[in-house]
Every structure is written in C-alpha cells, then in structure tokens.
C-alpha positions as a printed Julia matrix, in Angstrom:
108×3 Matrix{Float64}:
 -17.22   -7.44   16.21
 -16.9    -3.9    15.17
 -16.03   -3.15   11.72
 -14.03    0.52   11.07
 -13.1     2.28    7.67
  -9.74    3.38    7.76
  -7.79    5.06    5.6
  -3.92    4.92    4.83
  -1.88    7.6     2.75
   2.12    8.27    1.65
   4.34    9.79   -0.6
   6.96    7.97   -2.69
   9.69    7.31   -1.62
  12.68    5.32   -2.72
  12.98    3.81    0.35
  10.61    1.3     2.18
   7.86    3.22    3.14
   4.86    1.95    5.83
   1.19    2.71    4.46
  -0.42    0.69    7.13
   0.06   -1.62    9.61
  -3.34   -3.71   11.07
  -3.33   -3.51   14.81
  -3.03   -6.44   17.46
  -6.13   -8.38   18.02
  -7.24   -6.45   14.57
  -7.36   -7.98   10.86
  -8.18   -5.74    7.83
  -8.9    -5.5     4.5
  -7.74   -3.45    1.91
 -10.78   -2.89    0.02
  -8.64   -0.81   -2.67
  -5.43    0.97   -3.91
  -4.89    3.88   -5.86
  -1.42    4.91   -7.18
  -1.51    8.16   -8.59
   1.75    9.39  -10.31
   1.72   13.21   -9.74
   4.51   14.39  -11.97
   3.28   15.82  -15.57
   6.83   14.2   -17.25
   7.85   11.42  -16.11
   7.02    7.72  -15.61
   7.64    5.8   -12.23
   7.21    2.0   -10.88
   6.07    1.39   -7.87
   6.63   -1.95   -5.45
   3.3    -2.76   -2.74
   4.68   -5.18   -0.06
   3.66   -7.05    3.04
   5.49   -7.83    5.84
   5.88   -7.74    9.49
   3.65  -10.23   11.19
   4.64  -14.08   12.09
   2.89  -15.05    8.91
   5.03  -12.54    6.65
   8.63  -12.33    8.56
   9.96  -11.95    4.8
   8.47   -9.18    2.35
   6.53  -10.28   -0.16
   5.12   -8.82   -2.74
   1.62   -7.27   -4.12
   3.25   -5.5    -6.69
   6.67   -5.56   -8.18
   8.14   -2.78  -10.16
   4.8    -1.89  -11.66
   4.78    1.42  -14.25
   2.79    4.05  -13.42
   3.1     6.39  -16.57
   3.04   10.1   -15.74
  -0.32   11.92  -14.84
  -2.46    9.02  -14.51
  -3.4     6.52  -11.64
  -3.48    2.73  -11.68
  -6.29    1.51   -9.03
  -6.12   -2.17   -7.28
  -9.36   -3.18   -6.1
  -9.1    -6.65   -5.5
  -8.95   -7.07   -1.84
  -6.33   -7.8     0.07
  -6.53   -9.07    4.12
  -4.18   -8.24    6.88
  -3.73   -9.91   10.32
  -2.44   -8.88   13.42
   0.92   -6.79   13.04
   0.78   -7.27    8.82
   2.39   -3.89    7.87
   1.26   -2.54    4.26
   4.36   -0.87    2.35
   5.54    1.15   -0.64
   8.76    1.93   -2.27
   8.81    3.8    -5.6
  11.52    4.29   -8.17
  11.78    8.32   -7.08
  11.17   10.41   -4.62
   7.94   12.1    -4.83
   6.58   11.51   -8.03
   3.82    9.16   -6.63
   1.08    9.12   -4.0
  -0.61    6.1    -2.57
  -4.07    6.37   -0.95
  -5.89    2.81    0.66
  -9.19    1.99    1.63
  -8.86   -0.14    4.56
 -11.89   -2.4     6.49
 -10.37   -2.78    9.95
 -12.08   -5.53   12.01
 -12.05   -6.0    15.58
C-alpha cells in the first residue's frame, strides 16, 4: 500500500463546486477542513457534500448551511473517508467570499 498527502483547494461558489474526488482503486481520508471566509464585512454559510460513487449516487451532506462569520475560519478535523469515485464538494451562499483548503490521506 502506498499512502500519499494530497491536498484539495476552491473558491466559493454558489454553485456545486468539486474539491476532490478519490481516484479508482484509491480511498482517502480527509484528515481536515478549513473554511476561511475572506471578506472583512460580511457573513457566509457554506454546504460540504459527498457524492458520486455507487455508495453516494445522492448528495449527502457533511455540512449544511453552516455560518462562517466574516474574517475568521471554522476548521473540521474529524476525519472523513472516501472510496473509489467519492467526489468531495462545496457550495457557498456567495460567490467568492470563502475559500476551502483539505488535507487529504490518499491510499492506494
């Protein structure tokens, strides 16, 4: 097995938004999440979702319309694992008042 530390970034967006998506004959594990809202004024949520892979044909959610007040970051380190074609994704409330950053185990 060989074990690679990947990383995953993206901009909001208001629209669904890939941040990662775990190879074929790959699982992964997102070791940790940090939302950072970038604008000085105003607040924004933010929705994490998996999908994509026989296990997740529907979205489901990490995260749901979670606030992240303005200028500050809210940081998920609980770990989350990823098979085979699982695709990591974003969507925010506005464009470009967020960035997401993820520390991702990929194993192989």
């Amino acid at each position: 097995m060989a074990n690679t530390f990947k990383s995953a970034a993206t901009g909001s967006t208001t629209a669904v938004t890939t941040l990662y998506t775990c190879p074929a004959a790959t699982s992964a594990v997102v070791h940790a999440m940090y939302l950072s809202n970038i604008d000085g004024t105003n607040d924004a949520d933010i929705s994490v979702s998996i999908s994509g892979s026989a296990n997740f044909t529907t979205r489901r959610h990490l995260m749901k319309t979670v606030l992240v007040p303005a200028d500050s970051t809210l940081i998920i380190e609980k770990p989350v694992n990823l098979g085979a074609g699982d695709i990591l994704e974003t969507k925010a409330t506005s464009n470009g008042d967020l960035e997401v950053f993820a520390s991702i185990l990929e194993i192989t």
